[in-house]
C-alpha positions as CSV (number, residue, x, y, z in Angstrom):
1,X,125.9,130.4,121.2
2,X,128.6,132.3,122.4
3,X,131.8,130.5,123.7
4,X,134.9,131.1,126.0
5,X,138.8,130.4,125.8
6,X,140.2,130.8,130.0
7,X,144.0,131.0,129.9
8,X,144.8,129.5,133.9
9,X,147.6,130.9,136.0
10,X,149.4,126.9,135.6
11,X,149.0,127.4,131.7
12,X,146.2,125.4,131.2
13,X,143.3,126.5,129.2
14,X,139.3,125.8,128.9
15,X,137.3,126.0,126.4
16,X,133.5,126.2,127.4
17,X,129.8,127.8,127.0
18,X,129.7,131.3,127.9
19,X,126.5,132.5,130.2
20,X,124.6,130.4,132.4
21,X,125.8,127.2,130.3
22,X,129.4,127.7,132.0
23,X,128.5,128.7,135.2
24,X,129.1,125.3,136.4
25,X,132.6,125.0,134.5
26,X,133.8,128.6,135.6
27,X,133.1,127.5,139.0
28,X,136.0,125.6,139.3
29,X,137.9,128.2,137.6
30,X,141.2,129.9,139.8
31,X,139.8,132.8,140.4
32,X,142.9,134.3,138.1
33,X,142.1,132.4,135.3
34,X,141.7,135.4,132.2
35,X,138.7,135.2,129.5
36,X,141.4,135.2,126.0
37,X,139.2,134.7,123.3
38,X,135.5,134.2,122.3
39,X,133.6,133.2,119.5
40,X,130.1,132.4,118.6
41,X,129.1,128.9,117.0
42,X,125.7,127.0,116.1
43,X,126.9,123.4,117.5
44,X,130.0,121.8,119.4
45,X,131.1,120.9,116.2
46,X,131.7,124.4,114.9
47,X,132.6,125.8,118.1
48,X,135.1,123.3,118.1
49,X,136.5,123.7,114.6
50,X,136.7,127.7,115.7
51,X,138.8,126.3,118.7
52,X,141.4,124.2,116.6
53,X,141.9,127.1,113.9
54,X,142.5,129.4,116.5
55,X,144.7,127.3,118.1
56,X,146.1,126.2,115.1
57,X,145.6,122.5,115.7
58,X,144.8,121.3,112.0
59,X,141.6,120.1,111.2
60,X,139.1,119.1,114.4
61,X,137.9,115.4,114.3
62,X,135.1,113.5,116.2
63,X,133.9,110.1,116.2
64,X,130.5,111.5,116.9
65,X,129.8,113.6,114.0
66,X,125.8,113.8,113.7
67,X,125.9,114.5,117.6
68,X,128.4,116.7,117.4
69,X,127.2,118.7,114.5
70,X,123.4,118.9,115.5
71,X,122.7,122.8,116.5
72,X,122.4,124.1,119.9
73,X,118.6,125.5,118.9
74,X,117.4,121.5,117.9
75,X,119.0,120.4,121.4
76,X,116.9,123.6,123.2
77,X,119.5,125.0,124.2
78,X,118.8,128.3,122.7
């Protein structure tokens, strides 16, 4: 699934679901907020390990690793 990096006008940034997932999320979006990077990922776990490289945060960790790492197509949401 594909996912979306929104840079805000105050600096501060979200990182969500792109399509129909995110409607709800961009919603509450300013409506200047800019679309900065995207990238496509199986599960939240890889989406977020994307994220955190791109970012350069080090490695992503979870305390939820099976959820986290179960794909978006076992959940249905594909």
């Amino acid at each position: 699934m594909n996912h979306e990096l929104w840079q805000e006008p105050d600096g501060c940034q979200t990182f969500r679901l792109a399509g129909a997932e995110g409607d709800g999320a961009r919603a509450l979006m300013h409506s200047d907020a800019k679309l900065v990077w995207e990238v496509e990922a199986e599960s939240h776990f890889e989406a977020m390990t994307k994220y955190y490289a791109h970012m350069q945060w080090g490695e992503y960790q979870t305390e939820f690793l099976e959820q986290d790492k179960t794909s978006y197509r076992k959940l249905g949401w594909e």
